[in-house]
Each structure stands twice: as C-alpha cells, then as structure tokens.
C-alpha positions, 0 to 999 in steps of 0.5 A, spaced: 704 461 884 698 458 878 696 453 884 694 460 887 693 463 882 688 458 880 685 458 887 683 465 888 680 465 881 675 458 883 673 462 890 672 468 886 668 465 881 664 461 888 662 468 890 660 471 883 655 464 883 653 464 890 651 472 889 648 470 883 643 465 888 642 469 892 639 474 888 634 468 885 632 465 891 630 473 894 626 473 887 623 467 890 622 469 897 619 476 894 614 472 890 612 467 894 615 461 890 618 459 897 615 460 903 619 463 910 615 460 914 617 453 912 623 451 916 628 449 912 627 454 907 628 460 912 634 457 915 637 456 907 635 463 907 639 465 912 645 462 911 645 464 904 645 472 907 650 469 912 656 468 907 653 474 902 651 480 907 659 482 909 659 485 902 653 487 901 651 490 906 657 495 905 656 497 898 649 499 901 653 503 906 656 506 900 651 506 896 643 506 898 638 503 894 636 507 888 627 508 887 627 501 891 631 497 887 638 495 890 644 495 885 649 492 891 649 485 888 651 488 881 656 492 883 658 486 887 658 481 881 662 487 876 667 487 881 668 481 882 667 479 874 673 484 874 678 480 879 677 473 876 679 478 869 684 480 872 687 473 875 685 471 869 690 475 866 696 474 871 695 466 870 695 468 861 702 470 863 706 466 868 704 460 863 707 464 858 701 466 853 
C-alpha cells in the first residue's frame, strides 16, 4: 500500500512540476525568448502541450480565460497540490504517524 501510495504521490508531484514548465516556457515562447520557428524548440513545445492540453483543456471548457489571462494552470496546480496533501496524509497514517 506505501509503495503505491508513494508512486501516485511521485506521478502527482511530475504532473505539478511538468504544468509549472509548461507555464515557463509559454512565458518564453509569448516573449520571444524561444523561438517556434526553431525545430527543436517547436516540437519541445508540442510535447510539453501533448502530455498537459488533456487537462488543461478541460478546465478551460469549464472555465474560460478571464480578461485573457488563463487561470487553467493554476487550478490545475491547486488541485493537484490537493491530492499530493491528501496521499500525503493516507502515507502519515499507514506508517503510523
């Protein structure tokens, strides 16, 4: 049980880093620190947006961006903060803490 456990509790917190990069480097993109027309860079982009755009594009379904700015990314972060609390807790307690 604290083997997965502590696996879904690594997953969640790779997701949480991987949104946060991927907020990063649209920041970049945005303000032509990386360049898209550079191969390498565009097809980094799109696999970052590959394994992020399920999620996030279902939060904007729900709710759309607000004055431009995209809140997605940041519900998706507190919400994944609360999961990785919530193992967190279960792992507390079936090590007997």
């Amino acid at each position: 049980m604290d083997l997965a456990l502590l696996v879904i509790y690594w997953a969640l917190q790779a997701y949480f880093w991987l949104i946060i990069f991927t907020v990063v480097v649209s920041w970049l993109v945005v303000f032509d620190v990386l360049n898209t027309k550079n191969k390498s860079v565009r097809k980094f982009c799109e696999i970052l947006n590959t394994l992020t755009n399920p999620l996030v594009l279902r939060i904007r379904k729900l709710m759309p961006p607000l004055g431009g700015i995209d809140l997605s990314p940041m519900i998706i972060i507190f919400g994944l903060y609360f999961l990785m609390s919530l193992v967190e807790d279960a792992l507390r307690h079936t090590q007997g803490g």
